[in-house]
C-alpha positions as CSV (number, residue, x, y, z in Angstrom):
1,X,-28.5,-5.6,39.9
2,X,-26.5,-3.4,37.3
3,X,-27.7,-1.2,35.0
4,X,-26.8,-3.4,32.1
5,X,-28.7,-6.7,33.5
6,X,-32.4,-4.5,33.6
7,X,-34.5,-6.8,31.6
8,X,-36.5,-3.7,30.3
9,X,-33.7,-2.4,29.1
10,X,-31.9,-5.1,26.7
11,X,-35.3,-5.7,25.6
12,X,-35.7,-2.3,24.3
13,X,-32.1,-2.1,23.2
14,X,-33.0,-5.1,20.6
15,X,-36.4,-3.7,20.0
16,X,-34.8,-0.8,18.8
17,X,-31.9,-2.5,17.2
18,X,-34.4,-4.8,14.6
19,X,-36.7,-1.4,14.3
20,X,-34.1,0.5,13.1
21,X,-32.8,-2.3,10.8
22,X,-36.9,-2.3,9.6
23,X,-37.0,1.2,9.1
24,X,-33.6,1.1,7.0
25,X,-35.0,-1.3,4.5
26,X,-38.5,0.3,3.9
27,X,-37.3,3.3,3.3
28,X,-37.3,3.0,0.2
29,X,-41.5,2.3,0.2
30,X,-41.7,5.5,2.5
31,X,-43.1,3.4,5.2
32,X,-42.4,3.3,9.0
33,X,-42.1,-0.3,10.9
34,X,-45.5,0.1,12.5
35,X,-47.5,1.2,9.0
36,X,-45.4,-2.2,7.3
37,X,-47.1,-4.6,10.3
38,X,-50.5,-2.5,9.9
39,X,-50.3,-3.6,6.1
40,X,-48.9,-7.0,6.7
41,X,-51.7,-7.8,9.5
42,X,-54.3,-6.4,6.0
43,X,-52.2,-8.9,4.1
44,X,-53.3,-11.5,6.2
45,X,-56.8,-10.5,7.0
46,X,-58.1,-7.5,4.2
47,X,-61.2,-5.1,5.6
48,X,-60.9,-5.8,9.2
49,X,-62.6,-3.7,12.0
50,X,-60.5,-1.1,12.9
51,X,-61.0,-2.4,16.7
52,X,-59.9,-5.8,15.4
53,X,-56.8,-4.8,13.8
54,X,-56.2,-2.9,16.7
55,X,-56.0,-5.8,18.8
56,X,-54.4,-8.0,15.8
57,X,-51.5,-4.7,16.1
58,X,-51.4,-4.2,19.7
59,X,-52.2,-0.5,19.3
60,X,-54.8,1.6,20.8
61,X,-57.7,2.9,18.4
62,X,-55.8,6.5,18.8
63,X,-52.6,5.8,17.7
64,X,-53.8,3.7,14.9
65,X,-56.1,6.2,13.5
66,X,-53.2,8.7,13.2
67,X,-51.1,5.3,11.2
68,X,-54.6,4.9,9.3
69,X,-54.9,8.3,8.6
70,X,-51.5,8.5,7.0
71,X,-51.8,5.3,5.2
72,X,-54.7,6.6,3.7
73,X,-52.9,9.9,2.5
74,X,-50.3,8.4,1.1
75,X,-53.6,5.9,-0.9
76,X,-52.7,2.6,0.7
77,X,-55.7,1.8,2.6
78,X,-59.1,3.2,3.3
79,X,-62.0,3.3,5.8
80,X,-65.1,2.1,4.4
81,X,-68.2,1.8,7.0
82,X,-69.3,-1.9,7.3
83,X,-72.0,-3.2,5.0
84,X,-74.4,-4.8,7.8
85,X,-73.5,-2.2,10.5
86,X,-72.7,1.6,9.3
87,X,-71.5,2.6,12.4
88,X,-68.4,0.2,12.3
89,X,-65.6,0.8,10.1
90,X,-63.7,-1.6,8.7
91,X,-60.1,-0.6,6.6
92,X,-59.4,-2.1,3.3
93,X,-56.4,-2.0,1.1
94,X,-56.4,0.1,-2.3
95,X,-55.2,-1.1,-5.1
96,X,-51.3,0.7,-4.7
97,X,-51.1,-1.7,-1.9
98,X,-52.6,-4.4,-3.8
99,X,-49.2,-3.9,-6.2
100,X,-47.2,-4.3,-3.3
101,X,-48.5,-7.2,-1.9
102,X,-45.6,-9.5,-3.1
103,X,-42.7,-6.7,-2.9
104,X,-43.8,-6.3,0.9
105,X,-44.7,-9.5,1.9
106,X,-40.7,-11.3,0.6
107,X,-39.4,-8.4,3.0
108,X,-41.5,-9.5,5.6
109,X,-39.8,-12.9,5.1
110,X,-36.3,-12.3,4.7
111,X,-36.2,-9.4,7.4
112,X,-38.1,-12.0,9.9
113,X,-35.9,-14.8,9.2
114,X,-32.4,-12.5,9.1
115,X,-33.6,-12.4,13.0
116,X,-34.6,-15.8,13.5
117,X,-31.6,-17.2,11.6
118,X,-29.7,-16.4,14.5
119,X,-30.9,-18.7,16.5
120,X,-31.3,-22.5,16.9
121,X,-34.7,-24.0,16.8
122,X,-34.2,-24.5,20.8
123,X,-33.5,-20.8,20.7
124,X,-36.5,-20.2,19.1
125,X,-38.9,-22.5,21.0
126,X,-37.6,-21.1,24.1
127,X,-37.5,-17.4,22.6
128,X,-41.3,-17.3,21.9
129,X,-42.4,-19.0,24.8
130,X,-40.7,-16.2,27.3
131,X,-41.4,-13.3,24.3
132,X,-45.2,-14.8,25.0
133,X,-45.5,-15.4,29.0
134,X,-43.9,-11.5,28.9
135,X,-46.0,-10.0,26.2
136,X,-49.4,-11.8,28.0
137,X,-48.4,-11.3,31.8
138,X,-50.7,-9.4,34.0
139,X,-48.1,-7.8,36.4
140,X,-51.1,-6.0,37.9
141,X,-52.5,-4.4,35.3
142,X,-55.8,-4.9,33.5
143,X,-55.4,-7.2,30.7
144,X,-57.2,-10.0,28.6
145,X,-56.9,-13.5,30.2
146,X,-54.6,-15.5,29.4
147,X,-55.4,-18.9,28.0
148,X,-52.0,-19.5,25.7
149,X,-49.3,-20.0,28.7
150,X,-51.5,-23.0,29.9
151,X,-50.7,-25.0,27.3
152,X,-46.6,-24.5,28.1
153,X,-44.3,-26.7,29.6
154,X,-43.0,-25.6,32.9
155,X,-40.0,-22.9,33.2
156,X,-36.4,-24.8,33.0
157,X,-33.8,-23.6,35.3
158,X,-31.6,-23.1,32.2
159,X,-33.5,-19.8,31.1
């Protein structure tokens, strides 16, 4: 197998291609890629448990604190300890990220679909099913079961 073929590899070469596409156009907002999804995954859900948006982020609770902790510098979130159980903490948008909401949320959109405009619904189908089987394999390592890949058709020799 040559060097150019490693799966590992061309994955991380287009991770790092649409990252650095991200990172251009929140610039502006002073964000990083990874504090964007942290705010888009609030978007979606507001006050989580920092273990569930941990999970919702694939992070580890140490490297989100450090996101959280800088998020909350810069006033666009904070902790607040949950109302029926003190010792959990659950993070909350301010009211700054409240007044980007909309601003964030279109860029979301168009950077999203700039990616998947180039490719064709099959593309896509097939795209997210072997992003998905990837992202949820075991390949020996402890890991959540995996309940989503049962429901997919069966590999085509095509892929």
């Amino acid at each position: 197998m040559l060097f150019k073929d490693c799966l590992c590899f061309l994955v991380g070469k287009v991770s790092r291609k649409m990252s650095r596409i991200t990172r251009d156009r929140l610039a502006s907002y002073g964000l990083t890629p990874t504090q964007f999804f942290l705010l888009t995954a609030l978007y979606e859900e507001d006050g989580l448990l920092i273990s569930a948006l941990a999970r919702k982020v694939a992070l580890d609770r140490a490297t989100l604190t450090g996101l959280l902790d800088r998020l909350e510098r810069d006033g666009l979130t904070e902790r607040r300890a949950d109302s029926e159980d003190r010792r959990a903490i659950r993070v909350h948008l301010t009211e700054r990220a409240e007044e980007l909401r909309e601003e964030l949320t279109e860029l979301y959109h168009d950077n999203n679909g700039m990616f998947l405009s180039l490719l064709s619904r099959e593309e896509n189908e097939v795209f997210e099913r072997v992003v998905n089987k990837l992202e949820t394999a075991d390949f020996g390592m402890k890991q959540a079961p995996v309940e989503e890949l049962t429901s997919y058709p069966k590999r085509e020799k095509a892929l």
